[in-house]
N, C-alpha and C positions, 0 to 999 in steps of 0.2 A: 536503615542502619540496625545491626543485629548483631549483640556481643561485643561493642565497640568497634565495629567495623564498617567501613561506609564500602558499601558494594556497588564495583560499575562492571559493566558488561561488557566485552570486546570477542566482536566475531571474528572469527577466522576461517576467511570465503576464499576460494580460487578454484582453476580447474584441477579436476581427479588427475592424480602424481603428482604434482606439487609441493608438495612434504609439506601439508596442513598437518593431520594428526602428529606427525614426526616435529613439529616447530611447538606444538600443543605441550607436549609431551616434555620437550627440552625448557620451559617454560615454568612449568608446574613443579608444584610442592605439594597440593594435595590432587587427588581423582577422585570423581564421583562412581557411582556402580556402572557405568555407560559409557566411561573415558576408554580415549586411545582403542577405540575399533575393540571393546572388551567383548562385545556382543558375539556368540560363536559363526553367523551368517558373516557378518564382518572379518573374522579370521581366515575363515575358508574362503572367500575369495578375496584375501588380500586388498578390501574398500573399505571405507568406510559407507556406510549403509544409514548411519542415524544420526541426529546430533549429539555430539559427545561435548562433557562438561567437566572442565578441571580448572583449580584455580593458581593463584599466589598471592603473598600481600607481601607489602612495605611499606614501611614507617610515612604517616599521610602527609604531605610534602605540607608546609607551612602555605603557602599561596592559597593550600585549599580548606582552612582550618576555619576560615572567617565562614565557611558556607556551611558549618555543620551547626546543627539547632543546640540551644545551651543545656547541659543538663540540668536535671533537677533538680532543685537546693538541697533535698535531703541525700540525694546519694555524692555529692560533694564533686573532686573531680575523674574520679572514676580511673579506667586504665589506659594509657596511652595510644591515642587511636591510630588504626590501622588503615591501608586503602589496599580491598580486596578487589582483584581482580578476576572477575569468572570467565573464564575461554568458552567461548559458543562453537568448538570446531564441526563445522556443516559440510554436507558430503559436497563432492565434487565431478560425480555423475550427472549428466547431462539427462536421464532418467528422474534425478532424483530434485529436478529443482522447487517442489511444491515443499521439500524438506527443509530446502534455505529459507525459501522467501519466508516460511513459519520461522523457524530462525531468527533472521534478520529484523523479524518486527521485536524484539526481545534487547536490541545489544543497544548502545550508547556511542561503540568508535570500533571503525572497522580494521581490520587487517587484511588487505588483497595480497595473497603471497603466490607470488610470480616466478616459477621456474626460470632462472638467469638464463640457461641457454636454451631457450624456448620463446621468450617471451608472451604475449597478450594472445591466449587462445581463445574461443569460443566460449567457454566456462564462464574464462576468468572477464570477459565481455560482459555476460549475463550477468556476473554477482556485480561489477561495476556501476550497473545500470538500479542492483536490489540496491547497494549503498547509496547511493541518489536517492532513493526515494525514503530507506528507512532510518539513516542515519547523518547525522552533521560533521565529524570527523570521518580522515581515513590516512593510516599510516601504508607505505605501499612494504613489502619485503622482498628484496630478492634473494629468493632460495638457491642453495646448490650450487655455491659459490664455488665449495671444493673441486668439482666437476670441471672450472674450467683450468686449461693452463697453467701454472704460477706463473711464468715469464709474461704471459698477456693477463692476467687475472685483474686487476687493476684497467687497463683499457676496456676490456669486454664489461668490466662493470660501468665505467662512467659513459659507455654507448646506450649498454642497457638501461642505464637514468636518465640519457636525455631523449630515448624512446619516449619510456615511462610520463616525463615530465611533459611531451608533446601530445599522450594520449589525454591527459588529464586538462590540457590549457583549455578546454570547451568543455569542462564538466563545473560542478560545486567545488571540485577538491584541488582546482589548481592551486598548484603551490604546496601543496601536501608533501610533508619528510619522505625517504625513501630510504630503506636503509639494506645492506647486504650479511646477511647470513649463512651460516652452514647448518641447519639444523641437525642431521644426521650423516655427520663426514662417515664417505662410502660407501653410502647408500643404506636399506633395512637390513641387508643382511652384515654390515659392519659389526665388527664387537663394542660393546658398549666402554670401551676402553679410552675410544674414540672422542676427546672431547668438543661438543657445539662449538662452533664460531658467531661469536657477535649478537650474545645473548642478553649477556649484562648489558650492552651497548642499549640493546633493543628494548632491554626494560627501563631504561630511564629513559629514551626516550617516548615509552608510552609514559611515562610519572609523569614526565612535561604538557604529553599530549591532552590527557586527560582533563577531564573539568567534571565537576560534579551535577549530575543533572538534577532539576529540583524534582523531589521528591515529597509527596501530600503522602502522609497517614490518615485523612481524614477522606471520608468517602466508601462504599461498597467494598467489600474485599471481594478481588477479582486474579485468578492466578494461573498464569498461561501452563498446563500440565505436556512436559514430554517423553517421561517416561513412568511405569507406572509396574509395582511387583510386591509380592507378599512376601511377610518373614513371619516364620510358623510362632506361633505361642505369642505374637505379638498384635498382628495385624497387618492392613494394607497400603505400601507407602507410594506417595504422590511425590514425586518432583518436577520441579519449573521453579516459573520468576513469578514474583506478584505485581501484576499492570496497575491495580488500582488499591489501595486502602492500605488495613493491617489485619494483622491475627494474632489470637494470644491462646497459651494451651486452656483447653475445655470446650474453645468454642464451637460452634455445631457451622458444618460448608455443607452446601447444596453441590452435588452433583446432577446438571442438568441433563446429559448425556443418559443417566440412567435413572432419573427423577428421582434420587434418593438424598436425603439430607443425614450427614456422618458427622460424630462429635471428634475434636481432635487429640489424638491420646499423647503424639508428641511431636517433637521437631528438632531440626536439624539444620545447620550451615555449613556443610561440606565434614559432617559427623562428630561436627563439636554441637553439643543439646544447646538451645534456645528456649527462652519464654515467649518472645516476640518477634515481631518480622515486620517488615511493612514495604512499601513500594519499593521496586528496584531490588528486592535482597532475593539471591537463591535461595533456595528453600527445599527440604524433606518433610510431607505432612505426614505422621503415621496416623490413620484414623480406624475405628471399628471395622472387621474384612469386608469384602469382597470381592470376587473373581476379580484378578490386573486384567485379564484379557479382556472385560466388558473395557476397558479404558485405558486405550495404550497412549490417546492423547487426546486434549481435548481443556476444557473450561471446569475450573473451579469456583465457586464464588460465597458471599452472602446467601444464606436463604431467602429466595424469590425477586433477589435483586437481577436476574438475566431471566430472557423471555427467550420463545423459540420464532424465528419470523421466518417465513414464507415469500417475502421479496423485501426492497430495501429503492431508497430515493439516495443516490451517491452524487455527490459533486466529483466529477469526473476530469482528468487530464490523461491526452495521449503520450505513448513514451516517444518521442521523436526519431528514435532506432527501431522501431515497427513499423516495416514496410505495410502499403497498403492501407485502405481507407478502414475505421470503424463503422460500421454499418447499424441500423435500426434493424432489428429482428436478428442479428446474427445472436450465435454463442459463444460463449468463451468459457473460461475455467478459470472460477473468480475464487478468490484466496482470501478468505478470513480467518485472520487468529490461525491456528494448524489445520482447519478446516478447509479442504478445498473440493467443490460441488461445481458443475455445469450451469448456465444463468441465460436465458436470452435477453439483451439489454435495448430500450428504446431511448434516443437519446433526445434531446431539447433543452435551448438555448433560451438568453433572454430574449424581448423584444429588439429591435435592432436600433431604436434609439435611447436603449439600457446597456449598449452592450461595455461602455465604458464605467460603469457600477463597479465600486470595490468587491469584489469576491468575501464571500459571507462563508465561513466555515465550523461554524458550531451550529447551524439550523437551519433547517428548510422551511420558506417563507409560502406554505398554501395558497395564501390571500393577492399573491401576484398573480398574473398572465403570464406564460410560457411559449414558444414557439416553437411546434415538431419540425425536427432534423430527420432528413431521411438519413444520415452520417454524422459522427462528428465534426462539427466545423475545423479544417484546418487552409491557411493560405496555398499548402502544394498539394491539393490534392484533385484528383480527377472528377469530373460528373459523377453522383453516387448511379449503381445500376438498379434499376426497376425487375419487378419478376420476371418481365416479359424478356429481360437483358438488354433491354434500349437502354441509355442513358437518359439522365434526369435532370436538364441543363438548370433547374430550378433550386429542387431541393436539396439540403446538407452543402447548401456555396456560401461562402460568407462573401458579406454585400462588398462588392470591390476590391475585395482581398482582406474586407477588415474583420477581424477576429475577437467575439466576444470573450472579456476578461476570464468570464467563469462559465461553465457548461454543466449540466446533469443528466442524469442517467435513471431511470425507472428499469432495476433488475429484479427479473423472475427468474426465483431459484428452483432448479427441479427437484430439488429435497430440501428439507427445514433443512438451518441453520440457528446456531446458541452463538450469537456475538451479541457486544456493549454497542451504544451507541455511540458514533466519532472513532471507529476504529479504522485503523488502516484497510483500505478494499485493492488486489492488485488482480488486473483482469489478462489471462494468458492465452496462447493458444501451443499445452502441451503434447497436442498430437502431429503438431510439426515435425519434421524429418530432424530429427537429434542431429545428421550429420551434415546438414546445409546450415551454413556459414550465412544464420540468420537471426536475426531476435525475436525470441518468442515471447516477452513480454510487451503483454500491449498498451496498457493503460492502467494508471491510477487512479485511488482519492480516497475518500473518505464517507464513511455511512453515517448521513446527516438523521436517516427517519426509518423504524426497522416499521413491518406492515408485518401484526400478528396475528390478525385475524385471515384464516384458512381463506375466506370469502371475501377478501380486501378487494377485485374488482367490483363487487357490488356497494360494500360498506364503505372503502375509503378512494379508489380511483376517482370516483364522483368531484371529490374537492379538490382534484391536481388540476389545474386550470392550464390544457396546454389544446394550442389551437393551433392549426395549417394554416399559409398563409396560399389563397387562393386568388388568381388573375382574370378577369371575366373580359370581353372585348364588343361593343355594344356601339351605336352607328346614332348622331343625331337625326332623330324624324325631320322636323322643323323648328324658327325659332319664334320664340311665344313675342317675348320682346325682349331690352337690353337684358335682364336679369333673369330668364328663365327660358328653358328652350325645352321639348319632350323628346324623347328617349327609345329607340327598340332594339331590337336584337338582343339583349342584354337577358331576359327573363323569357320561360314560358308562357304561356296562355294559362295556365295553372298555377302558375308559381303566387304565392303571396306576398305580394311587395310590400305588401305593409311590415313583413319582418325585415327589408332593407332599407327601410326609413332611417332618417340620419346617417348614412353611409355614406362616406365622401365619392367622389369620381374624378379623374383626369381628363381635362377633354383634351386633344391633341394640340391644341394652339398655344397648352400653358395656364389655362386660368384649371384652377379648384372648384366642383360644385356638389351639392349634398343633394341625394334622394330627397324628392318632398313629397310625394305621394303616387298613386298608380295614376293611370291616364285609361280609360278605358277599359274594355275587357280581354284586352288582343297580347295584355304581355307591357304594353306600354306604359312610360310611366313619365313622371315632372319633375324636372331638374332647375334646380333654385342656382343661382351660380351669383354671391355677396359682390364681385366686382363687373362690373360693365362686361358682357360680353360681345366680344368683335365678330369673330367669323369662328365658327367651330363646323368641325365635323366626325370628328368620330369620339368615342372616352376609353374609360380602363377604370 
């Protein structure tokens, strides 16, 4: 909250033509340096190209007044608070979605606006999928209302809504508002004469939609930066959202991207000056210069409060709109914070009589046993493949089709990365053919444990406790008496059995028995079996 205003974030995702920027634009009262395609790359070829930020406010609806912190006794009650709204509008190039999903981890409630006579394209699929993962609201828009008809306008709309309301019955946001607008009657080249339809409309019903999300000043200041430029005689200015803590003018921010620590000389809430900021508020930092082009995006934070890590332990989920299995050893193009680097990911599961354990997501627990997945466990998915290209009727199956609650992932980045811990991790494959009628997002979750040491397979792999589950098929010799019978096939002539002592066995009739010691020098060994045995002959 900054300047008596309580700031929520509302992206504005769909596919390129869409009239995002154009709905952005019809919305807004104030613009940032970066709003409405200002960028000259963005003019010249008529896209948007970057995330663009502009906001508005209105008076903070009473419902939401109980959730703001009491002021101070000395400063009394202050000025009548406001609820600012800051537009997150994100490209809608299919090129550009490593732009959104940075984006998307940033907003509070989304907006998917959907060209009425168009409907759900490929884009506007893919942002659908980012709102799942990064957000809890989602208002739908239908744009370009003026485009249809008048005489059908009204039918063509209430088909377009029970599309819309069908696409969403199998997502989080069934039941989500929809609402129809014009943002820019006649398209861009219209005169601005031209008044929006169904704007006022649309902003009370985000007032409604809205809720405050709880916000901590207390903790690291951490602040997601996207755009980044100098003003002469002054210095060099930072804008984003702050993810974690607060700041006040003087204080000194680490820039980890270019290891420099910068005092802050001032700030900014959409160009009205601030003292303060804290979680959730847009923000303008101006601090002592340096070259913008070292940092067009990237992490701000406390000094020495972010590390640079070299791989990362994630609790992992697949998206279910990603065809094809996730694999142990493949790569993807894993997305932290605006950061997005190449990673080969090894996955593993609990044990399989853990696999119904509440899912733990604030920490990874060392001190357990793990089990390697050749794949991620999913019930429809085929035999993972081996190098040789056989199938692996074994590894990456979950047992009978059942499915552990929670799965992880050990990613190795091929360049450092500067993220927190518990951040959003979204794993993609953007070298996908842009024009196949596919989902290139593949998976989620979150970075439980970052691994900073350069040499973490030597230093810290050691304490991951994750083991194969391996099937060995061995023949009873003879039997000793009711309780013990000896063993072959099962080891070498070399092997040392004394390291499979206590190891259980199956023998084929059903009874359970434990390694109890070798037998000889031949490989053979003594099986102790605690219930009466009948007739066996072979084990596992």
């Amino acid at each position: 909250m900054a300047g008596g205003r309580v700031n929520v974030n509302v992206g504005v995702l769909g596919h390129i033509d869409s009239g995002k920027t154009a709905l952005a634009r019809a919305l807004s009262t104030t613009a940032s340096t970066a709003a409405f395609d200002r960028p000259p790359q963005s003019r010249a070829r008529g896209v948007t190209l970057d995330l663009g930020f502009s906001s508005f406010s209105v008076p903070l609806p009473a419902r939401l007044r109980p959730a703001l912190p009491a002021p101070p006794p000395a400063t009394g009650a202050g000025p009548e608070p406001r609820l600012q709204v800051t537009l997150v509008d994100c490209p809608g190039h299919a090129s550009l979605i490593r732009t959104v999903i940075g984006g998307a981890q940033i907003i509070d409630l989304m907006m998917l606006v959907i060209d009425v006579t168009k409907g759900m394209q490929t884009q506007s699929a893919e942002c659908l999928v980012i709102g799942q993962i990064a957000c809890q609201k989602l208002v739908v828009v239908l744009n370009k209302i003026d485009l249809l008809a008048e005489g059908k306008r009204q039918a063509a709309i209430d088909k377009m809504t029970k599309k819309m309301q069908k696409t969403l019955e199998n997502t989080k946001f069934r039941g989500a508002p929809i609402i129809p607008v014009a943002a820019k009657p006649g398209g861009p080249e219209a005169p601005e004469t031209e008044a929006p339809q169904g704007i006022s409309e649309l902003i009370e019903l985000l007032t409604l939609q809205i809720s405050i999300p709880t916000r901590d000043s207390s903790g690291p200041f951490l602040m997601s930066v996207d755009h980044c430029f100098s003003i002469k005689g002054q210095g060099t200015v930072m804008t984003g959202t702050i993810l974690s803590g607060s700041i006040s003018l003087g204080d000194s921010v680490e820039i980890p991207a270019l290891k420099v620590v910068k005092k802050v000389k001032s700030m900014q809430v959409f160009h009205t000056p601030v003292t303060t900021a804290m979680q959730g508020d847009r923000l303008g930092i101006c601090v002592t210069q340096f070259d913008p082009k070292l940092l067009e995006r990237g992490l701000v934070c406390a000094p020495e409060s972010l590390h640079i890590i070299h791989a990362a332990l994630i609790s992992v989920e697949k998206i279910p709109y990603f065809r094809g299995p996730l694999q142990t050893k493949a790569k993807f193009h894993i997305t932290v914070g605006h950061e997005t680097v190449m990673g080969r990911l090894m996955f593993f599961s609990p044990a399989p009589d853990s696999f119904d354990h509440e899912p733990v997501l604030d920490a990874f627990d060392f001190s357990r046993e793990y089990l390697f997945q050749e794949q991620y466990l999913c019930k429809d998915l085929a035999p993972a493949a081996t190098d040789s290209g056989q199938t692996n009727e074994k590894a990456g199956q979950a047992t009978d089709g059942h499915c552990p609650r929670q799965q992880w992932a050990l990613v190795e980045f091929e360049k450092p990365v500067t993220c927190p811990q518990l951040c959003l991790v979204i794993g993609s494959r953007l070298d996908a053919d842009i024009h196949a009628n596919t989902c290139r997002l593949a998976f989620h979750g979150i970075l439980l444990h970052g691994l900073e040491d350069k040499n973490y397979a030597e230093s810290l792999l050691p304490r991951l406790r994750v083991y194969k589950l391996k099937h060995k098929h061995g023949l009873v010799d003879r039997v000793i008496d009711d309780y013990n019978v000896i063993g072959r096939s099962l080891f070498k002539k070399e092997t040392n059995i004394q390291l499979f002592v206590g190891l259980k066995v199956d023998l084929s009739t059903g009874e359970l028995g434990v390694i109890d010691s070798a037998f000889g020098q031949s490989g053979k060994f003594k099986i102790h079996i605690p219930e009466q045995c009948l007739s066996t002959y072979t084990m596992c």
